[in-house]
Structures are given as C-alpha cells and as structure tokens.
DSSP file (Angstrom, degrees, kcal/mol; ACC not computed):
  #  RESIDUE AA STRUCTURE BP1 BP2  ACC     N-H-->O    O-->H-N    N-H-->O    O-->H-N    TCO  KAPPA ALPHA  PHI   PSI    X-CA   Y-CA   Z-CA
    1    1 A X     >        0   0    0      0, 0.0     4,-0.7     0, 0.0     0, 0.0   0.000 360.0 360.0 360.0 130.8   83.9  155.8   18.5
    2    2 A X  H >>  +     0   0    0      1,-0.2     4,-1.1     2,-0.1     3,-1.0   1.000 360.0  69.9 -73.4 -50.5   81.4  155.6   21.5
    3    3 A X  H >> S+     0   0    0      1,-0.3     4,-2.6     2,-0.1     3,-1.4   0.635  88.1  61.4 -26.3 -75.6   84.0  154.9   24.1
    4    4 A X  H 3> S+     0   0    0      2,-0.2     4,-1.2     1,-0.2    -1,-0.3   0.706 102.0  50.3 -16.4 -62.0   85.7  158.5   24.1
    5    5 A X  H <X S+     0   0    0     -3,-1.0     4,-2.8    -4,-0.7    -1,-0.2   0.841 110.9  53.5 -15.9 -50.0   82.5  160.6   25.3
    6    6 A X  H <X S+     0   0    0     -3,-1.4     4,-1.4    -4,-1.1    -2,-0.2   0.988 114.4  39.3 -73.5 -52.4   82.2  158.1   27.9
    7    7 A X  H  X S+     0   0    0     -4,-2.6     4,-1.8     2,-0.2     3,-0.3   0.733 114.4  47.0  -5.8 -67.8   85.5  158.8   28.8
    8    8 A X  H >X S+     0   0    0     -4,-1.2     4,-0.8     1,-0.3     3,-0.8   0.957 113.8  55.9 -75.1 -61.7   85.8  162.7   28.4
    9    9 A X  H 3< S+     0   0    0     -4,-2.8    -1,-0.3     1,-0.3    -2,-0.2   0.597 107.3  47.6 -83.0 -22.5   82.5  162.4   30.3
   10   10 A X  H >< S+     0   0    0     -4,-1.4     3,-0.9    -3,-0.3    -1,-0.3   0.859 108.6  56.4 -63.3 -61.1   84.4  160.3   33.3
   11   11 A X  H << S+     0   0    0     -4,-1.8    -2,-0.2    -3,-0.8    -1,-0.2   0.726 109.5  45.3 -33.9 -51.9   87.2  162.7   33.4
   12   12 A X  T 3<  +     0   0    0     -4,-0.8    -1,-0.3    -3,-0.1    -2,-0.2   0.352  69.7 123.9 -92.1  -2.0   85.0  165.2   34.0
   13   13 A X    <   -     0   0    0     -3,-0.9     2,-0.4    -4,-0.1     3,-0.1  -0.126  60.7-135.7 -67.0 149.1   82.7  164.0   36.6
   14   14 A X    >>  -     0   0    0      1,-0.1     4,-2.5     0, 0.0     3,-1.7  -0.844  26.7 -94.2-108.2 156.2   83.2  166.7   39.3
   15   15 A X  H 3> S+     0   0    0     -2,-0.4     4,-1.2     2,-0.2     5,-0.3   0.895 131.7  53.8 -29.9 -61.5   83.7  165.6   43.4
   16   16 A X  H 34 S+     0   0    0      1,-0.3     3,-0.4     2,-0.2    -1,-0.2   0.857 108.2  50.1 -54.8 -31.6   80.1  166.0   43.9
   17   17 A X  H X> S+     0   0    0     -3,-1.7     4,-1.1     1,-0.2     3,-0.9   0.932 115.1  41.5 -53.9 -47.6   79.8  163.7   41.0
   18   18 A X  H 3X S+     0   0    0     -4,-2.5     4,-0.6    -3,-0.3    -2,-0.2   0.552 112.4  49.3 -84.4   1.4   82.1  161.3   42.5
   19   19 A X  H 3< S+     0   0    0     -4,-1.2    -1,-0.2    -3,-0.4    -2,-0.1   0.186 106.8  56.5-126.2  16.2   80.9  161.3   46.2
   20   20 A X  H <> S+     0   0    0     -3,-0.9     4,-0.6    -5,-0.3    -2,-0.2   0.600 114.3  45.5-101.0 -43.3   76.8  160.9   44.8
   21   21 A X  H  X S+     0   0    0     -4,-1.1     4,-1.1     1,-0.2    -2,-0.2   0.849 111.2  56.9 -86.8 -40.5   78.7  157.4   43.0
   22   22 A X  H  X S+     0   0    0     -4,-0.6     4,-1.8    -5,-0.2     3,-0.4   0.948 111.4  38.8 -47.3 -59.3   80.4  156.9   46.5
   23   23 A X  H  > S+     0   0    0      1,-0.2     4,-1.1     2,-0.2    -2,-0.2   0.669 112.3  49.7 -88.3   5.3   77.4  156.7   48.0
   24   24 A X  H  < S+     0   0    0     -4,-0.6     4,-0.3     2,-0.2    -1,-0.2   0.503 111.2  54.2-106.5  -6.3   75.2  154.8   45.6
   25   25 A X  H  < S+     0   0    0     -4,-1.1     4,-0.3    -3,-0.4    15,-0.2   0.604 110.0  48.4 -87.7 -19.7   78.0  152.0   45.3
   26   26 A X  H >X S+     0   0    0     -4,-1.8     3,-3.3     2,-0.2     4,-0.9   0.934 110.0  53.1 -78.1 -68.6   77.9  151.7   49.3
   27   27 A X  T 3< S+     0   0    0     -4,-1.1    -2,-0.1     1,-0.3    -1,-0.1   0.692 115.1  38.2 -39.5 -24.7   74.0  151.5   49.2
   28   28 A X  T 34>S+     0   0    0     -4,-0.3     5,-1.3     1,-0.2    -1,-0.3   0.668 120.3  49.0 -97.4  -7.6   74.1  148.6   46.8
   29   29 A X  T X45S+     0   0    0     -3,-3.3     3,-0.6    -4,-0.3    -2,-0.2   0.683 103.3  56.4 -98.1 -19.3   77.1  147.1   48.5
   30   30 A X  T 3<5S+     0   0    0     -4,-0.9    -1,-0.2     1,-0.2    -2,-0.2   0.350 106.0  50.9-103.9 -17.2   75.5  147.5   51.7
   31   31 A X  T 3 5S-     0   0    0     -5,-0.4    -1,-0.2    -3,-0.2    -2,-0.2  -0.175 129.4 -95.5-110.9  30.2   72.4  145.1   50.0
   32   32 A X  T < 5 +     0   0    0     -3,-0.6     2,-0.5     1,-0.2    -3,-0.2   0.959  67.0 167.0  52.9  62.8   75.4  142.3   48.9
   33   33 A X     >< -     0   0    0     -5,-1.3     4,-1.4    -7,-0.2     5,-0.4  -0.991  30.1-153.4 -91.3 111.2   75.4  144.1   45.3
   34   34 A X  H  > S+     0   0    0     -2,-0.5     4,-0.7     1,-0.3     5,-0.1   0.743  95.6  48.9 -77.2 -15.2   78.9  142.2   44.2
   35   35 A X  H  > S+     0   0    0      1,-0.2     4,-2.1     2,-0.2    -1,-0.3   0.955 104.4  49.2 -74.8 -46.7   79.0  145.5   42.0
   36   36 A X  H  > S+     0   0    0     -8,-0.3     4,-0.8    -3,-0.3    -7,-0.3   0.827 113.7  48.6 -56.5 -30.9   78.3  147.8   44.3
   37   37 A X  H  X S+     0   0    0     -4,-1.4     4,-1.4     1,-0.2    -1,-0.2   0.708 111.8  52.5 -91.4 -22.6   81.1  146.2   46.5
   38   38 A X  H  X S+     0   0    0     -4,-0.7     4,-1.8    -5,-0.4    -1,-0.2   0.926 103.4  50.7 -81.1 -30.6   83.2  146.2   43.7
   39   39 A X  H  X S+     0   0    0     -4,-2.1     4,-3.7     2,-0.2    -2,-0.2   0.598 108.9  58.2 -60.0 -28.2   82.8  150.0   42.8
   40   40 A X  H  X S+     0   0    0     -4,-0.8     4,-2.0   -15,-0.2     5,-0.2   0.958 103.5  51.4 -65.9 -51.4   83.7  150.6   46.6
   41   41 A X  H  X S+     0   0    0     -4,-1.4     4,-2.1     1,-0.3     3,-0.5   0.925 120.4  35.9 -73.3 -81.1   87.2  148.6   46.1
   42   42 A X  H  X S+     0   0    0     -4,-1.8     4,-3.7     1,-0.3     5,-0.3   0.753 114.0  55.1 -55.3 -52.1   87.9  150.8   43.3
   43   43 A X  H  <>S+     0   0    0     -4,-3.7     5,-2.7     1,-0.2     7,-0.3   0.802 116.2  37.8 -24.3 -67.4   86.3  153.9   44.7
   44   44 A X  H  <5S+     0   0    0     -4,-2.0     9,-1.2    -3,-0.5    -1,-0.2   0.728 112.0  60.6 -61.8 -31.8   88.6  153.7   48.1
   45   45 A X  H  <5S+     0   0    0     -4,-2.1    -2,-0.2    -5,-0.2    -3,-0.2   0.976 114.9  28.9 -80.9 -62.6   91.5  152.6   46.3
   46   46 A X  T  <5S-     0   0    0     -4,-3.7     6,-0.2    -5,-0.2    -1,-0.2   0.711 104.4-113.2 -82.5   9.6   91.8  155.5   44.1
   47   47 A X  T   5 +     0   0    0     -5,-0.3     2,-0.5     4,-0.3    -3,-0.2   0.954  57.5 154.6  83.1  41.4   90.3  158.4   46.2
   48   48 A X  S   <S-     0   0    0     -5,-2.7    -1,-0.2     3,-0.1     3,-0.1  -0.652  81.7 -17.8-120.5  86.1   87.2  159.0   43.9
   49   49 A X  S    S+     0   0    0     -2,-0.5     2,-0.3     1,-0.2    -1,-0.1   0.415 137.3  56.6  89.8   7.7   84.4  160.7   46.6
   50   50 A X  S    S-     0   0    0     -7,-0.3    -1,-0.2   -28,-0.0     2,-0.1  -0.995  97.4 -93.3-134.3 164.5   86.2  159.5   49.4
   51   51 A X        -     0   0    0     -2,-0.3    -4,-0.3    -4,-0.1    -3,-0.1  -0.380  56.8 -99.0 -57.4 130.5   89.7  159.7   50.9
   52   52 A X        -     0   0    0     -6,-0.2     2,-0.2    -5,-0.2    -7,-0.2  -0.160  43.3-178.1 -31.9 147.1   91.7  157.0   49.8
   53   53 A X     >  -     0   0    0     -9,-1.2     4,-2.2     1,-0.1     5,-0.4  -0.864  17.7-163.3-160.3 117.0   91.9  154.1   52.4
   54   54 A X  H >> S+     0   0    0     -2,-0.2     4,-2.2     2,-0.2     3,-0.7   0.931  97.3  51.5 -60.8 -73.4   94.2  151.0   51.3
   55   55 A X  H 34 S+     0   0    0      1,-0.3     4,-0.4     2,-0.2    -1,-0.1   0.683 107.5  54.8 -65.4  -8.3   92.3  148.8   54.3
   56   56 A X  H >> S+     0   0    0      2,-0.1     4,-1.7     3,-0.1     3,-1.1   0.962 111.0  44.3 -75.5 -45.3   88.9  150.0   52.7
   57   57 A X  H XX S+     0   0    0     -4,-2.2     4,-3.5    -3,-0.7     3,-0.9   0.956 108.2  55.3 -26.0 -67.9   90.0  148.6   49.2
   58   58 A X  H 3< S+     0   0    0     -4,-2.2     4,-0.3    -5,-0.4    -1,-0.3   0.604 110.3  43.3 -65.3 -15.2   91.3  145.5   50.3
   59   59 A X  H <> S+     0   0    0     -3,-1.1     4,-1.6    -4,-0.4    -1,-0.3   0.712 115.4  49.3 -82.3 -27.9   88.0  144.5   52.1
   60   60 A X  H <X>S+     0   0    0     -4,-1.7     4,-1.9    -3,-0.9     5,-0.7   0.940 115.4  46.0 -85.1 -57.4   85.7  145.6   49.3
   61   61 A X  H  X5S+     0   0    0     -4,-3.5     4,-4.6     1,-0.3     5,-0.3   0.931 113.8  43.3 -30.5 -52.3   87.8  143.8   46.9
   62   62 A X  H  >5S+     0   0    0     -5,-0.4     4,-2.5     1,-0.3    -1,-0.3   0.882 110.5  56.1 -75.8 -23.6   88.1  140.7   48.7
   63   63 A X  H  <5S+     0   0    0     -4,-1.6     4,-0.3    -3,-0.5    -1,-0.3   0.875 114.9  41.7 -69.1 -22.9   84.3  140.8   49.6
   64   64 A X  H >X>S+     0   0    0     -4,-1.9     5,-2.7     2,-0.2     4,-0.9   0.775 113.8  55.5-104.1 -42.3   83.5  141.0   45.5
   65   65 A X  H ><<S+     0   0    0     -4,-4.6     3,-3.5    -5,-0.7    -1,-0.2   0.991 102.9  50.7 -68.5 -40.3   86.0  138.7   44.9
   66   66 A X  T 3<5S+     0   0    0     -4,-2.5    -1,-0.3     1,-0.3    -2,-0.2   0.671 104.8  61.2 -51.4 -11.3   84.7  135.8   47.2
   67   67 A X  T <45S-     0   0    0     -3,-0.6    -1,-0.3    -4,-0.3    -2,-0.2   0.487 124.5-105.8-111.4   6.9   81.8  136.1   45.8
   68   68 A X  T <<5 +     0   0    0     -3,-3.5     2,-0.4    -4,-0.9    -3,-0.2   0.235  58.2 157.3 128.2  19.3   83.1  135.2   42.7
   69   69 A X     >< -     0   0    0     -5,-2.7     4,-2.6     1,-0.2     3,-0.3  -0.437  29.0-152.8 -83.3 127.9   83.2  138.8   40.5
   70   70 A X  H  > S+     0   0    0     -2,-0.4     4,-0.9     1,-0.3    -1,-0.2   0.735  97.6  48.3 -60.5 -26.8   85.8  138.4   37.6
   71   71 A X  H  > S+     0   0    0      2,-0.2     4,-3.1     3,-0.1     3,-0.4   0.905 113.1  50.5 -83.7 -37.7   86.7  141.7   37.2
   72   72 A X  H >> S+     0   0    0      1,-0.3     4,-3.1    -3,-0.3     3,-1.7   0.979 113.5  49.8 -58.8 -74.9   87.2  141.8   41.5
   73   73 A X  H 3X S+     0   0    0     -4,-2.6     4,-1.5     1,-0.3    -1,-0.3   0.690 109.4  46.0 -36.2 -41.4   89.4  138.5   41.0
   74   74 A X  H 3X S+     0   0    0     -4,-0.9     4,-2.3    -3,-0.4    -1,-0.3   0.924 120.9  44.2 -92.5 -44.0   91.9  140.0   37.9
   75   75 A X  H <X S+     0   0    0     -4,-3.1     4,-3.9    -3,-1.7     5,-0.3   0.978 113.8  46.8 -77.6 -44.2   92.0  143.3   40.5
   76   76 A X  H  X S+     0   0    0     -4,-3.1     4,-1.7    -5,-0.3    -2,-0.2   0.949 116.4  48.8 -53.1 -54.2   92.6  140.9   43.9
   77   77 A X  H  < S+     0   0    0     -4,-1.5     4,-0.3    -5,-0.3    -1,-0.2   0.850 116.6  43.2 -65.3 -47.2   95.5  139.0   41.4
   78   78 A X  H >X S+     0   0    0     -4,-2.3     4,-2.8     1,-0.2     3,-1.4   0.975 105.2  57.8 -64.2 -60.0   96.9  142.3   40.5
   79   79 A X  H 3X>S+     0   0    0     -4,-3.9     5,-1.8     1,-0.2     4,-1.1   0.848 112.8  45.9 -37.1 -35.2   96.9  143.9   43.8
   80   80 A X  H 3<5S+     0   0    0     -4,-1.7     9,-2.3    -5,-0.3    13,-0.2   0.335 109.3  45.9-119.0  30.4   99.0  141.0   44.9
   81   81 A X  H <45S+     0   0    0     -3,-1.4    -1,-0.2    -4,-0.3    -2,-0.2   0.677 110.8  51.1 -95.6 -27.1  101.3  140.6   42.7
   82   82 A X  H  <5S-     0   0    0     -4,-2.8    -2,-0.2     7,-0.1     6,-0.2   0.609 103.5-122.9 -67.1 -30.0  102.2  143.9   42.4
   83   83 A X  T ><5 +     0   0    0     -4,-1.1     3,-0.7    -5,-0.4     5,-0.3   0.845  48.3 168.7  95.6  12.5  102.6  144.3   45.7
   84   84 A X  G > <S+     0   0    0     -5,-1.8     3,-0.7    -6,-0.4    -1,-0.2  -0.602  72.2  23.4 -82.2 146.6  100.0  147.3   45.9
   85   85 A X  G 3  S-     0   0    0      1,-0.2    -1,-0.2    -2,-0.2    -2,-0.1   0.590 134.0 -73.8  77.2   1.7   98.9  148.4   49.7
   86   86 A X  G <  S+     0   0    0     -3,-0.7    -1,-0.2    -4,-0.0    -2,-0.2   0.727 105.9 140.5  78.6  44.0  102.5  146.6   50.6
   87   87 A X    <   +     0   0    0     -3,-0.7    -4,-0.4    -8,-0.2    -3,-0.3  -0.086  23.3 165.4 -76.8  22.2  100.0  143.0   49.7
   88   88 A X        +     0   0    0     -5,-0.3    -7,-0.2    -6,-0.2     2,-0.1  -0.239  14.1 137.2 -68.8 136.1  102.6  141.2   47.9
   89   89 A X        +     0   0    0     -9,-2.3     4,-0.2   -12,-0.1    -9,-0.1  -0.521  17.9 173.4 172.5  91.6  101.9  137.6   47.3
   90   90 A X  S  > S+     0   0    0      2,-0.2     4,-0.5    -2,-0.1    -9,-0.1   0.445  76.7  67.7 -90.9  10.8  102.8  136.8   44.2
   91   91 A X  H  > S+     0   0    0      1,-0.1     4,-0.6     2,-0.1    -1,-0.1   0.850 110.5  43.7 -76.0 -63.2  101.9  132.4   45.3
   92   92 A X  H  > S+     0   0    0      2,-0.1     4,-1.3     1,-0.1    -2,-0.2   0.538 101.1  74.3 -79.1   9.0   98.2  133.7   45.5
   93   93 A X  H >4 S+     0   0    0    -13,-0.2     3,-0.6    -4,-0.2     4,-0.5   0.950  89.2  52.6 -51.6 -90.8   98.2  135.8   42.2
   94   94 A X  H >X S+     0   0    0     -4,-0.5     4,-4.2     1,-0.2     3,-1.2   0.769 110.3  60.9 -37.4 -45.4   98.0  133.4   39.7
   95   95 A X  H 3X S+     0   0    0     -4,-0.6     4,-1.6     1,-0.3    -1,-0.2   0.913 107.6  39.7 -23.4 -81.2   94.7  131.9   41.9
   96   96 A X  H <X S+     0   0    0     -4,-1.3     4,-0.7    -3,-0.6    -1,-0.3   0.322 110.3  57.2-105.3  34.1   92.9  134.1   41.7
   97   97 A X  H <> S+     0   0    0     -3,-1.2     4,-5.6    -4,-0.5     5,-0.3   0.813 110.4  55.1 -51.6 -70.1   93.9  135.1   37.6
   98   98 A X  H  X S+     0   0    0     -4,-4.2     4,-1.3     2,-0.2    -2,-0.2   0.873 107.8  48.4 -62.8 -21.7   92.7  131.4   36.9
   99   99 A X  H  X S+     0   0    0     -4,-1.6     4,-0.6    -5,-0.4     3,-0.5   0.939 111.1  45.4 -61.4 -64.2   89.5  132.1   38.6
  100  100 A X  H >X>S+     0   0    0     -4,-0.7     3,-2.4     1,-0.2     5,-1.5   0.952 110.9  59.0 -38.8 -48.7   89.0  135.0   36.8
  101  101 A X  H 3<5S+     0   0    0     -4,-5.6     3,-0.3     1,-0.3    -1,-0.2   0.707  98.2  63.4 -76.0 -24.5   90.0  133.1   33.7
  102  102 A X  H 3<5S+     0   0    0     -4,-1.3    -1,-0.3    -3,-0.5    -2,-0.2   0.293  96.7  46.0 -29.5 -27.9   87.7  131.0   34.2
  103  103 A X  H <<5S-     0   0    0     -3,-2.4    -2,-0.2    -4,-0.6    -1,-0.2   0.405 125.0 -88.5-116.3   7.9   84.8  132.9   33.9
  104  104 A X  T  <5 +     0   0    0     -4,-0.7     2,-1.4    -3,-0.3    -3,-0.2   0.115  66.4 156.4 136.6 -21.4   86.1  134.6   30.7
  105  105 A X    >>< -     0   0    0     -5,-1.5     3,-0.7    -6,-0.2     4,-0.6  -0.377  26.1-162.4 -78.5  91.9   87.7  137.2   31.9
  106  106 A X  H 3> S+     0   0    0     -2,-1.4     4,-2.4     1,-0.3     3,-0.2   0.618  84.4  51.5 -36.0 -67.4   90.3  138.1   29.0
  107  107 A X  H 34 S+     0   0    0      1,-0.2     5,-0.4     2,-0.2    -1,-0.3   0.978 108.9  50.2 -54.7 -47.9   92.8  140.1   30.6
  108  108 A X  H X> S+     0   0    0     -3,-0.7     4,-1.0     1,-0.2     3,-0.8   0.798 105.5  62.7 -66.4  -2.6   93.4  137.5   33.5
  109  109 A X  H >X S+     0   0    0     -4,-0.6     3,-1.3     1,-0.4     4,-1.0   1.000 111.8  36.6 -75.5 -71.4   93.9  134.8   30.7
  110  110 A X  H 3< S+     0   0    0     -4,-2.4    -1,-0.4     1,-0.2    -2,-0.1  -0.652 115.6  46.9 -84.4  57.4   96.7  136.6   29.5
  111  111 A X  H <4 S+     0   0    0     -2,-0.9     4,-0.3    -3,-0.8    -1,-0.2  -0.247 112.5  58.9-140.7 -29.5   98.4  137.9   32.9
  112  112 A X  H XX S+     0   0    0     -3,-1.3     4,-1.7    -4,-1.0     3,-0.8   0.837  90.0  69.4 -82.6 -31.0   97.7  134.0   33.8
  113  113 A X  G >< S+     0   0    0     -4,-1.0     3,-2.0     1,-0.2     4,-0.4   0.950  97.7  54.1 -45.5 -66.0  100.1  133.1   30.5
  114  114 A X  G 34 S+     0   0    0      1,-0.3     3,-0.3     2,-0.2    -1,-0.2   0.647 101.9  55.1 -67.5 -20.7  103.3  134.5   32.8
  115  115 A X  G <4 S+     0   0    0     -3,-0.8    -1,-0.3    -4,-0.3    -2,-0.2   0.702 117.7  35.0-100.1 -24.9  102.6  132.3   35.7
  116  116 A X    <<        0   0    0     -3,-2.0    -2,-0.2    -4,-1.7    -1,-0.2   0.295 360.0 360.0-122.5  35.3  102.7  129.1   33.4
  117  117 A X              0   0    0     -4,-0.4    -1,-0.1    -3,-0.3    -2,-0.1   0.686 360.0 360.0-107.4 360.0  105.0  129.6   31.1
C-alpha cells in the first residue's frame, strides 16, 4: 500500500522539515496560491513550523475557502460546527458542506446528510 510510506514519512518530517513547508506554503499563499493559503490554515491550526495561532487559521481558511477550495470549505464547515477556535455556528456549517459538496468533495456529501435529514 503506497499510502503508509507517505505517512511514516509525514510523521517523521522533523521541525526544520516543517518550518521549510511553513515557509513555502506562505510564499505561494502570498502569490494567491488557494493551496498555499490552504496549507497555511492547516499549518497555523495545528502548530506544524509555526506556533499555533487560532486567528491565523481562521483567516487562511476563510481566504481558501472564498475562493472556492473544497477541501478549505469541508475544514471552514467543520471548524464551525464543532465549535473549534470557540467559532461555533452550526446555521453556517451546512453552507459551506453543500459547497464543498458541490464540487465533489465526498466527505462534505456525507457530513451534509446530518443537516438534512
């Protein structure tokens, strides 16, 4: 199975690994890369080559999501529904799921099932 390597190999990334990935997702994010901006959101939100920052997440997120990235949209939908970053706003969830779900995006199709059933 390829998947595992990549994994193991993820796992293993050391800080200096993760703060080289920090700073090549701000350079493309910093050129409107909806990836790069999306890598940021993740980056900041879990502390991977920078400190954590909740208010950094939640801007990189929300810039990736406006700009339509599906995977950004399933994380914006989660983030507020869960209530992560004390964001709860479980009215706008389901939004931006069915966006996401809309462009394919599998998991928010099924997260989007709870909100209409």
């Amino acid at each position: 199975m390829v998947i595992a390597p990549v994994r193991k190999r993820i796992v293993q990334r050391t800080r200096a690994d993760q703060a080289h990935d920090f700073r090549l997702y701000k350079q493309a994010a910093d050129q409107n890369d909806v990836a790069g901006e999306f890598g940021l959101s993740i980056a900041y939100r879990v502390g991977k080559g920078v400190k954590p920052d909740p208010a950094e997440a939640t801007r990189w997120i929300r810039r990736a999501a406006d700009r339509g990235d599906p995977n950004a949209l399933f994380n914006l939908g989660t983030i507020l529904r869960q209530g992560v970053f004390g964001q709860k706003d479980e009215l706008a969830a389901p939004h931006y799921y069915l966006l996401s779900a809309n462009k394919g995006h599998g998991r928010s199709q099924y997260n989007l099932g709870f909100f209409t059933a």
